[in-house]
N, C-alpha and C positions, 0 to 999 in steps of 0.2 A: 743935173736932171732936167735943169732948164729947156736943153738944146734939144729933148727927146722929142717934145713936141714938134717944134719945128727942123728937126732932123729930118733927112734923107730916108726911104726904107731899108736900109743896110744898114747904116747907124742905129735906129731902131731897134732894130735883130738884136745886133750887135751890144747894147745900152739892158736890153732884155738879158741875155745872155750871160751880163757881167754881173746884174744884179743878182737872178736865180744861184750863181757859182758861188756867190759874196756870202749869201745868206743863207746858202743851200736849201733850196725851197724849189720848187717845181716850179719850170721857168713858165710854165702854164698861168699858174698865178702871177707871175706880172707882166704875161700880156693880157689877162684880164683886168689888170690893174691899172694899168696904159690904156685901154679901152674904155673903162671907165673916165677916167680923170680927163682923156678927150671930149664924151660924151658931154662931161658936167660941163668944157669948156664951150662945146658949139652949143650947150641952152644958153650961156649967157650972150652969144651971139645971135645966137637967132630968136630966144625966147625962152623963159624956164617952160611956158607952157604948152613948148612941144615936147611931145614926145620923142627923143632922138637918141638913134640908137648908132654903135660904132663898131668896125671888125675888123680888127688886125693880123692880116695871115699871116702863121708863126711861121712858115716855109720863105715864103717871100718879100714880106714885107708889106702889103700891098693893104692900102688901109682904103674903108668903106663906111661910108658917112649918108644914113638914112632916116628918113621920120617914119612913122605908124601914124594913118590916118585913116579915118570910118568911112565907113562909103551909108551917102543919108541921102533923102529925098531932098531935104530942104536944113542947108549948114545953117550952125546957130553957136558953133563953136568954131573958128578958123584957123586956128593951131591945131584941131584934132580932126577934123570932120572936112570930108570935101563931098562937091554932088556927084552925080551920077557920070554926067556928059565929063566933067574933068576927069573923074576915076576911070573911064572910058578912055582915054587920053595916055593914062601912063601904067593900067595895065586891062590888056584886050581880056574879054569877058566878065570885065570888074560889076558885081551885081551889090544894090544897097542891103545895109548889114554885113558886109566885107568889110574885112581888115587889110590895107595897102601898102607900099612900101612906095614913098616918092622918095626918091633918090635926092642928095646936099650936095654940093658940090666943097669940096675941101675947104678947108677957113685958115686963114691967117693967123693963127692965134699972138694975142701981143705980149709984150712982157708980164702984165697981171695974169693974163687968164694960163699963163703957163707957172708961174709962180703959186696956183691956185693948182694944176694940173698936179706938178710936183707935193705938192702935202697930201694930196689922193694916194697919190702911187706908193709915195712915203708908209703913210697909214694902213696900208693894205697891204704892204710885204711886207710894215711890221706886225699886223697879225696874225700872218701866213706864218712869220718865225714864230710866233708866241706860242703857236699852237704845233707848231712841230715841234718845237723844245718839248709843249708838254705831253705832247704821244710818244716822248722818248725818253721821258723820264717818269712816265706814270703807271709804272708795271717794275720800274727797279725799286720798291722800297725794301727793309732789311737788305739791300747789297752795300759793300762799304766802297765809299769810291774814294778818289784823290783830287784835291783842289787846288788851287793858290790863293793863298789870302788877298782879299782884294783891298778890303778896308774893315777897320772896326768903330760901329757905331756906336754909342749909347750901352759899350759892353756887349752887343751882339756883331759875332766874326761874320763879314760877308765872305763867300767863299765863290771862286772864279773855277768852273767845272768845266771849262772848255765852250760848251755851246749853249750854256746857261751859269746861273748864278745860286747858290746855296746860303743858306743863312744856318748859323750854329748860336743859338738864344743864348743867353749868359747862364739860366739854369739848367743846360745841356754842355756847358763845358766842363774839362776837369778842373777844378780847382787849385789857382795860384799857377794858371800855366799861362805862359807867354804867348799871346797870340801877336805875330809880329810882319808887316806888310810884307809881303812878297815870297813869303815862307810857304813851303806845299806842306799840304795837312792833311790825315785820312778821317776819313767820319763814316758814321752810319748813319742814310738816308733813312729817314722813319717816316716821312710823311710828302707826298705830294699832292699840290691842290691847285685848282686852277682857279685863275687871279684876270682881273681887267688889266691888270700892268705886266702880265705873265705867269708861266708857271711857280707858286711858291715852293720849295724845295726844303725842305728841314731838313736839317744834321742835327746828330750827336755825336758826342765823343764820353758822353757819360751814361748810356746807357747799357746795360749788363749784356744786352743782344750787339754789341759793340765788342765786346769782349770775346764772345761766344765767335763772333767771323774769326776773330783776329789768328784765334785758338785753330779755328779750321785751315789758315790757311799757313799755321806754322808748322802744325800737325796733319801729316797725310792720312793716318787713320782716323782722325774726325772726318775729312774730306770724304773720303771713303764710305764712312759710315760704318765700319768696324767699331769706333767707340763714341761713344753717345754723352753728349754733356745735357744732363738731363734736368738741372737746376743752376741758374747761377745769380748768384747777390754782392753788389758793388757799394762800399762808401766811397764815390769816385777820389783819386788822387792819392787813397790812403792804405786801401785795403782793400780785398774781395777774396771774394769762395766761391769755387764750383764744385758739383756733385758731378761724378764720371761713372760709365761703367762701360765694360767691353764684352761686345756681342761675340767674341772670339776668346776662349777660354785659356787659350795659350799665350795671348796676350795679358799685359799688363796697364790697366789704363791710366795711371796715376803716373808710371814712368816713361810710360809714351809720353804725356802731355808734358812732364817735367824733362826729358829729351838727354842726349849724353853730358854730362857734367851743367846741367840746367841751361841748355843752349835753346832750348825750347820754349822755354817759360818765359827766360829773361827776356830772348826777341819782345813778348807779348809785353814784361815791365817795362821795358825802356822809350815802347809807345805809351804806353799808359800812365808817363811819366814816373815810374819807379812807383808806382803801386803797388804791397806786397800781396802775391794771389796764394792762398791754400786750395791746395788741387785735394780733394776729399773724395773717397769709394762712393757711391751712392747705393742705396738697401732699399729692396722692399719694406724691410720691417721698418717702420717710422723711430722706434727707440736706437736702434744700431743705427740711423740715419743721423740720429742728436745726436749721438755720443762722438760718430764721427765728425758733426759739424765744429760741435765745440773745441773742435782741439785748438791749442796745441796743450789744452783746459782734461785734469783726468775726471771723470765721472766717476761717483759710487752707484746711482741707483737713478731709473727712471721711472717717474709715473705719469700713466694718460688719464687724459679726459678728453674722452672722444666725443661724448656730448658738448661739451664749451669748445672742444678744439685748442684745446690746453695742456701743456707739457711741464710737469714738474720733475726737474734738474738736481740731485740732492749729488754735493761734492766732496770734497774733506778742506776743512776748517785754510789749507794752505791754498787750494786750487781755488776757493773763491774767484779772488781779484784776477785771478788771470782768466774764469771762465767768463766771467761780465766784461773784463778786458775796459781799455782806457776809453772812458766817456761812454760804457755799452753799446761799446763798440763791438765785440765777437757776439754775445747773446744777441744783439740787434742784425747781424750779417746771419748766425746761423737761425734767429728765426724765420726771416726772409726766404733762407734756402728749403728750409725743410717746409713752411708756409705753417706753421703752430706759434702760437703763443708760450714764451718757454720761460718762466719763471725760476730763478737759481736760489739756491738757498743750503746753508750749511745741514754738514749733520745734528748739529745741536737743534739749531731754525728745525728741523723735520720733525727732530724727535719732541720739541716742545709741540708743533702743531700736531702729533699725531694722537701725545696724551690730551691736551686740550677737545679735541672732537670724540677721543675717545669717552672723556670726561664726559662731556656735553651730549652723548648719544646714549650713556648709560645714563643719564641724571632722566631724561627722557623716556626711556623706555620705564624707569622704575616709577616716575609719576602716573604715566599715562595708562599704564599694563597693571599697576599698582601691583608690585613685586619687589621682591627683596634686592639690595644694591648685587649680591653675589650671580642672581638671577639674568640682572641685566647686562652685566658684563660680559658674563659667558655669551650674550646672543649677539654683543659688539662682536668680540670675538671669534664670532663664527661670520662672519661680513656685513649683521644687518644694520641698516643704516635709518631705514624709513618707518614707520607703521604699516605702511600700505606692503611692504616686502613681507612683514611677518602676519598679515593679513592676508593674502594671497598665494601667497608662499606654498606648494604641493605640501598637503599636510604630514606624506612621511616623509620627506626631505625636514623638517619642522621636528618631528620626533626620532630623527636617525640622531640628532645631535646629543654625545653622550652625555648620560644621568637625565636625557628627558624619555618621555613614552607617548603615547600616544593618545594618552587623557589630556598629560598636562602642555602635549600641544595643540589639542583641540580648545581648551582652554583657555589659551595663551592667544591663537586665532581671534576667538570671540572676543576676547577681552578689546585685540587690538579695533575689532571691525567697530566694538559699542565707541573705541576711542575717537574714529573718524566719524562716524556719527555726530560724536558732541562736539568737536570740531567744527566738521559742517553747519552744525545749528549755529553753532556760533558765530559763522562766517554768513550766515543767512541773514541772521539778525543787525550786523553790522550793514551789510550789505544793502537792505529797506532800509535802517536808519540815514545810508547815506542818499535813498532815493532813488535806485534801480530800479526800474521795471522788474516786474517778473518775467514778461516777457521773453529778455534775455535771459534767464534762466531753461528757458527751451533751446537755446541755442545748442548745435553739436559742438561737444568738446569741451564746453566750459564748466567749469565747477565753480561754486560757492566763490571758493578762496579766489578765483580770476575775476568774478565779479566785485569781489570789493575794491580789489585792483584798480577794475574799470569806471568803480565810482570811484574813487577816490583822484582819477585821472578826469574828471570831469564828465565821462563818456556812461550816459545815465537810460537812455532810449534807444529804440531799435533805430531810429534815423541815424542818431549819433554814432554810435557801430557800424552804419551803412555808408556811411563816410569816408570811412576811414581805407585806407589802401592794406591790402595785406603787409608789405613792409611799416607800417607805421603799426601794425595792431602784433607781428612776431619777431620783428627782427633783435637778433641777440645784440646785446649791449659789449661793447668792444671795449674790456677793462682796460685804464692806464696799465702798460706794464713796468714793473716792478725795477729799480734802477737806484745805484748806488755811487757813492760821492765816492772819492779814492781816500777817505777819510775810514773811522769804522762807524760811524755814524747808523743811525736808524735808514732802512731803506724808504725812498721817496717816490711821489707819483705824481706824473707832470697833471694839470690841469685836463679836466676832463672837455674835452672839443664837441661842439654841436651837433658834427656826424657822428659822434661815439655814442647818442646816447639810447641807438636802439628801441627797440617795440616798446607798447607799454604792457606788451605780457612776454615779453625776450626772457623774462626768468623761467618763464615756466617749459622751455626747451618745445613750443608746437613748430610742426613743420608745415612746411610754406603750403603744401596740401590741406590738413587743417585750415589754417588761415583761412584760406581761400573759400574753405565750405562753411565755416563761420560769416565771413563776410556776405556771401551769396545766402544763404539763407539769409540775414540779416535784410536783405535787399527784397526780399521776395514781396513784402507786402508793398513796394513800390509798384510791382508787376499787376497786383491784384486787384489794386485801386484803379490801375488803368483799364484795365479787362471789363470794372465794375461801373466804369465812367463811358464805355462807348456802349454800350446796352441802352443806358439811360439817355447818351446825348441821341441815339437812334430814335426814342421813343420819343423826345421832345420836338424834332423834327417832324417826324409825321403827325403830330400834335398840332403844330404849328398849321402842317399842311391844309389838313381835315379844320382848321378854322379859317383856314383863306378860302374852303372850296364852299362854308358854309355864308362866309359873307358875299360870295362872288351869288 
């Protein structure tokens, strides 16, 4: 690059030419690159503190070496500025306050200043590639492309993509797989970003949308869009599940994707280093969606909880170990897929927890209702769970239940509402003891029981409350789930994580609307004080005034 300098104008061209082709870049950009790195070389000839500028015509070659100088009355700068009678001299009609062009006459440039020339040009085609690379790879993410291993660092694959370089992070590969120099590899691009040393490029090969290409491009009716992979969950290297269904009724979407004698599937295992995939129906209904995840696990019975987002799994006494599967592993893949929290548990486990709350819900009602044990069970029974349900509750839905009428469920009503009452005082009482404002007891949405909560959380003042973010005041608490030793041991629950530990009123199921109008209210008296503060700073001011205009 040395010789570009002092080349010929056809060398030149020619030196331009090879670079643009080399790097693919618009040969544009290095003849302004060459224009430059000349420029920088005739300041250090003639001065950094000319102005000089250079033009290299891409057609011919023909280069053009000029200063910018001021047209002044009286010079006081002589690298920028000339007077009148010389700007007169080198262009006719030159008036002061013009800008001029004095023409340079070509420079010798010597071995430094071209060794200087050359790291210009250097540095500017290589930004010219950096940023082509990343206009052409920053619109491909979810595409899966093909590499060559280039090197692996520190556990992380570099990968060789042709006209750039990709990186596959150590906790984006499959697990226990051979990454080995010179080997071609496919990944899925998830992330490009742009970097002072280039475009950065992320790969995976362990991500579930890794999976889901792979599936497309083995399967023409994924391609298509005829069937839809509409969930999928990966333990990379080991196992995974997709949820399919087909927008064509005559199709089958499970033996589409499994293909003729699993010619389909395995394609996708044998990239996926012999991962075993369950190809599963996917359902509207969220319980035929478990029962299908769980296989190859048989279910007796599903229960929701649509409020927690929680799926109780009841199986038979054999299906257990295979619905948790080794290391909870199948419960941990199918609640991924179906996106619930899914809790397994035998038929014995159901039927003891179901007398136990049933227990617990009539011991309750008979206390509280003050009714005979017979009384309360009949209205477990019948679904009630809370006070506040048989308190509320349409009072002939209350007395259609048989052997009641419609005294002894007006009765029964009242009793429960005097029940929440004493409740509430009771919750009122703690609640001052622990120091609340009353205040917050204006707030919308909160009752007694939330406020003792909030004192006992520390959160005592409306400031305190006004603090707090709606996620930190409702977000639900994300129980450890439930997991078992391949022992028969007692079921265990891993350590509860910092992010798990939810709102400090996450029990009480408010939603983020709430929240939100609780906090805001909460805040209001911030607004008020200010309203009540510029009034007053208004009147202090003219206060002010009216005593300066009395001393003047």
């Amino acid at each position: 690059m040395a010789s570009a300098i002092s080349a010929n104008k056809a060398e030149l061209l020619a030196i331009a030419n090879a670079v643009a082709s080399e790097k693919m870049i618009d040969k544009s950009i290095v003849i302004e690159a060459m224009e430059e790195a000349i420029q920088k070389s005739a300041r250090n000839r003639y001065g950094a503190e000319n102005d000089i500028r250079a033009k290299l015509d891409p057609q011919t070659g023909d280069l053009t070496l000029w200063r910018v100088v001021e047209v002044v009355e009286e010079v006081e700068d002589y690298f920028k500025q000339v007077d009148l009678k010389q700007a007169q001299k080198l262009q006719d009609g030159a008036s002061v306050g013009d800008f001029i062009v004095d023409p340079l006459p070509p420079v010798d440039l010597g071995r430094i200043d071209a060794q200087s020339a050359k790291q210009v040009i250097f540095q500017k085609v290589r930004d010219a590639e950096r940023e082509r690379q990343f206009e052409e790879f920053k619109d491909r993410a979810d595409e899966v492309i093909t590499g060559v291993i280039k090197s692996v660092e520190f556990g992380h694959v570099i990968v060789n993509l042709g006209r750039a370089e990709g990186v596959i992070r150590r906790d984006q590969q499959i697990p226990r797989e051979a990454a080995r120099v010179g080997e071609r590899v496919r990944a899925l691009i998830t992330k490009v970003e742009r970097n002072n040393r280039g475009p950065q490029i992320f790969l995976s090969r362990a991500a579930p949308d890794f999976m889901r290409k792979l599936f497309a491009q083995e399967v023409p009716e994924i391609y298509d869009g005829i069937i839809e992979i509409k969930a999928a969950a990966r333990d990379p290297g080991s196992r995974a599940k997709i949820g399919v269904i087909s927008h064509d009724s005559s199709i089958d979407p499970v033996g589409a994707c499994v293909g003729m004698k699993g010619s389909r599937v395995q394609a996708v295992v044998q990239e996926l280093q012999g991962e075993k995939i369950d190809i599963i129906p996917w359902s509207d209904d969220i319980a035929t969606f478990v029962v299908n995840a769980l296989q190859p696990a048989t279910v007796a019975r599903v229960v929701l909880d649509e409020e927690e987002g929680r799926i109780e799994v009841v199986v038979p006494d054999d299906q257990l170990s295979l619905a948790i599967g080794r290391r909870g592993q199948n419960v941990r893949l199918a609640s991924q897929l179906t996106g619930h929290q899914i809790d397994i548990m035998t038929e014995e486990e159901a039927s003891e927890k179901r007398s136990k709350e049933f227990a617990e819900r009539s011991k309750m009602f008979e206390e509280e209702l003050d009714v005979d044990e017979t009384l309360s069970q009949l209205l477990v029974a019948e679904g009630f769970a809370e006070l506040e349900e048989v308190a509320y509750v349409p009072l002939e839905e209350l007395a259609a239940i048989e052997g009641f009428d419609e005294e002894l469920a007006e009765e029964l009503q009242n009793r429960a509402k005097e029940a929440l009452e004493r409740q509430e005082e009771g919750h009122r009482e703690t609640r001052r003891e622990l120091g609340v404002e009353d205040a917050l007891a204006d707030m919308p949405h909160l009752s007694e029981a939330m406020l003792v909560v909030l004192g006992k959380g520390g959160i005592k003042t409306l400031d305190d409350l006004a603090d707090l973010a709606t996620d930190e005041l409702i977000a639900k608490k994300r129980e450890a789930p439930r997991r078992r030793n391949n022992s028969d041991g007692p079921p265990v629950r891993r350590p509860q994580r910092e992010q798990d530990k939810g709102g400090v009123l996450g029990e009480f199921g408010l939603t983020e609307e709430q929240g939100n109008e609780i906090i805001m209210a909460a805040r209001a008296h911030w607004f008020e004080d200010e309203d009540d503060a510029a009034p007053a700073a208004a009147e202090a001011t003219t206060q002010e005034a009216a005593n300066a205009d009395s001393d003047q």
